[in-house]
C-alpha positions as CSV (number, residue, x, y, z in Angstrom):
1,X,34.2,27.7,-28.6
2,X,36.2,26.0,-31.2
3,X,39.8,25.3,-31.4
4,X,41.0,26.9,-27.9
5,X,44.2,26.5,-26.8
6,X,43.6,26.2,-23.0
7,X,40.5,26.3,-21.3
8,X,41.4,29.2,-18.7
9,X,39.5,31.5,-19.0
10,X,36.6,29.6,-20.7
11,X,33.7,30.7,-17.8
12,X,34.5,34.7,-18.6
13,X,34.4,34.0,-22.4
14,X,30.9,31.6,-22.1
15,X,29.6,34.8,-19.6
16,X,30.2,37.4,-22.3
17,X,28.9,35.1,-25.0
18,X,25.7,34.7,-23.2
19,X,25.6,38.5,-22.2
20,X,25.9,39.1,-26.2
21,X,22.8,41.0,-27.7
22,X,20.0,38.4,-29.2
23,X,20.2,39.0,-32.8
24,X,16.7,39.6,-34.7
25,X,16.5,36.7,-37.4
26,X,16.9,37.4,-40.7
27,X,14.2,38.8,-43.1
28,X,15.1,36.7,-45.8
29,X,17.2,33.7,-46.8
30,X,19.4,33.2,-49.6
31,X,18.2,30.6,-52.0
32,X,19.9,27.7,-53.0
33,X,21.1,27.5,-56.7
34,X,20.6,24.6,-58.9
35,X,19.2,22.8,-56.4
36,X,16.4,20.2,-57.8
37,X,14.2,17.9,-56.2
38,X,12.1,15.1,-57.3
39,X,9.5,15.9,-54.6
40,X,9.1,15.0,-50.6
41,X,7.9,11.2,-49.8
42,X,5.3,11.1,-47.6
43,X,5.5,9.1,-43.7
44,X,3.4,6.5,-45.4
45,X,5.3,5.9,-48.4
46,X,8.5,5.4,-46.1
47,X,6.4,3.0,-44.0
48,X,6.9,5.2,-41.0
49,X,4.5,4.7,-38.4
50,X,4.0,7.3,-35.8
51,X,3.4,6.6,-32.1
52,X,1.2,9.8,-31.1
53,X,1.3,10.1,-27.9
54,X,-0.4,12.9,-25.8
55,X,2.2,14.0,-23.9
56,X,5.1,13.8,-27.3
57,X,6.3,17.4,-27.5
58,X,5.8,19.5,-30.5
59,X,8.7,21.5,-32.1
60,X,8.7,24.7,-33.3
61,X,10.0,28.1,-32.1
62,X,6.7,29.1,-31.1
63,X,6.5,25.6,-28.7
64,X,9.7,26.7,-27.6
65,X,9.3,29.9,-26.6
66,X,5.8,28.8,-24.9
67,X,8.1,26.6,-22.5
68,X,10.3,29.3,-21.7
69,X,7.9,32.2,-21.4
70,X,6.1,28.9,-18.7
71,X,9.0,28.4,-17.1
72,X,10.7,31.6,-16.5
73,X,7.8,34.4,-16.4
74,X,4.7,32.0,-15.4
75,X,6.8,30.7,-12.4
76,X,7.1,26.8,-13.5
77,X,10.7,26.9,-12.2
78,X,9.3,27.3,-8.8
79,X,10.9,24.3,-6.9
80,X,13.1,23.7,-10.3
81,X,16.6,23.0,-7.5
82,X,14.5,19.9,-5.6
83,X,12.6,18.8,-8.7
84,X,15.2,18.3,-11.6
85,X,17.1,15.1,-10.3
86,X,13.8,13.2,-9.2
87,X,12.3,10.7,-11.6
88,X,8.8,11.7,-10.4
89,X,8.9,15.0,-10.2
90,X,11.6,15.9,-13.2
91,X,8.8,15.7,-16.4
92,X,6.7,19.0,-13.9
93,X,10.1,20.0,-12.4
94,X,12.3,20.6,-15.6
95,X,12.0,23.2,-18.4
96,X,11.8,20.7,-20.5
97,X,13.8,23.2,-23.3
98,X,16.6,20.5,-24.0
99,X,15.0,19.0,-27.2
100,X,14.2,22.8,-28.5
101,X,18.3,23.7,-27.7
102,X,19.6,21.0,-29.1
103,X,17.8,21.6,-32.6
104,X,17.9,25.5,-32.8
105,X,14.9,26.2,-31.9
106,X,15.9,28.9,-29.1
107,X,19.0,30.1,-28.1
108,X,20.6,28.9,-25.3
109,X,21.4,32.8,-24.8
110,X,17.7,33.6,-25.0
111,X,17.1,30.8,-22.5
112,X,20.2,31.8,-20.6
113,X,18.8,35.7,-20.4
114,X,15.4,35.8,-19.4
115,X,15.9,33.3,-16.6
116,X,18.6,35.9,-15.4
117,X,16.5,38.5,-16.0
118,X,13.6,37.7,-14.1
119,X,15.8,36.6,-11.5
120,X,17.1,40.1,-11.1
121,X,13.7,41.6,-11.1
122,X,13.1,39.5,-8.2
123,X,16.5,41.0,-6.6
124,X,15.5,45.1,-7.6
125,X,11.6,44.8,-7.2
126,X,10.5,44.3,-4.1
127,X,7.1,44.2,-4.6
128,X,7.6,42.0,-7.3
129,X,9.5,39.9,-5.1
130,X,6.8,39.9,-2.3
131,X,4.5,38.4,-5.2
132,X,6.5,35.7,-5.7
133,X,7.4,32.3,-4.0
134,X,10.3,32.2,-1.8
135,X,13.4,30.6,-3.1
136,X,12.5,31.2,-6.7
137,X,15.8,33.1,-7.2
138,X,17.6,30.1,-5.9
139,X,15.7,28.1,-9.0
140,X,16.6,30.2,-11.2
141,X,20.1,30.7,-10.4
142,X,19.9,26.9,-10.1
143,X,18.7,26.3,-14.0
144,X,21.5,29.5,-15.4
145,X,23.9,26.9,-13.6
146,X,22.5,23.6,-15.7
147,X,23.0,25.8,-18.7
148,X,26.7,26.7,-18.4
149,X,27.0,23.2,-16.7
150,X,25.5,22.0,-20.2
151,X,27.9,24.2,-22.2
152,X,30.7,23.0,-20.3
153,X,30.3,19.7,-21.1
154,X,29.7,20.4,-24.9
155,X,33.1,22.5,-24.6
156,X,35.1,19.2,-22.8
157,X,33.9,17.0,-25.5
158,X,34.9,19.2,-28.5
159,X,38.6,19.8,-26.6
160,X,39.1,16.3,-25.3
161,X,37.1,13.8,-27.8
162,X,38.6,10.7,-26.9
């Protein structure tokens, strides 16, 4: 949130913000005006040499989504509280969404609401619950945490800079 004058209250105002309805995306975009270009350079005209490795992730919304649809439906968060601060188990352990929040390829309130949604199927559907590893909630309640623990952070650098 830009420009707030105190930071009481900022956990309520971060709640409703994720709590918002996820807007469709637009059907079309404007166009820019007078805008020329003398054409794209290629990676081997700008001498750029590109490592591919196998396991380099690949952007995209799709990819994205993939992840999260992995992590939050397909029960990869399973274990997500004991795995996320371990070297060896973190790459398995994480969502591994970071990379797609920080360039806009999901919203960290799509992210932030299907996690909380399946968690509360798991708290209203008991059979779906019985289907499911024990302590998953705790995961996910653990990862909606990281989230606002990752907005807070964003929040204390644009209010205190320095």
């Amino acid at each position: 949130t830009k420009n707030l004058k105190t930071r009481d209250g900022w956990a309520k105002l971060w709640a409703k913000e994720m709590n918002r309805a996820i807007l469709p995306p637009p059907r079309d975009l404007c166009s820019c005006v007078n805008l020329t270009s003398d054409g794209l350079l290629w990676e081997e005209e700008l001498e750029i040499v590109r490592d591919r490795k196998p396991e380099a992730m690949a952007g995209g919304e799709s990819q994205a989504s993939d992840l999260l649809r992995t992590f939050v439906q397909e029960k990869r968060s399973v274990g997500y509280s004991k795995n996320v601060s371990s070297p060896n188990t973190a790459w398995t352990g994480c969502s591994r969404l970071s990379p797609y929040l920080t360039w806009g390829h999901i919203s960290l309130r799509t992210v932030f609401q299907k996690s909380a949604e399946t968690r509360k199927r798991l708290a209203t559907d008991p059979s779906y619950k019985r289907a499911c590893p024990a302590g998953w909630a705790r995961d996910l309640s653990s990862f909606e945490a990281r989230l606002r623990w990752r907005s807070h952070f964003m929040q204390k650098l644009e209010d205190e800079p320095e």
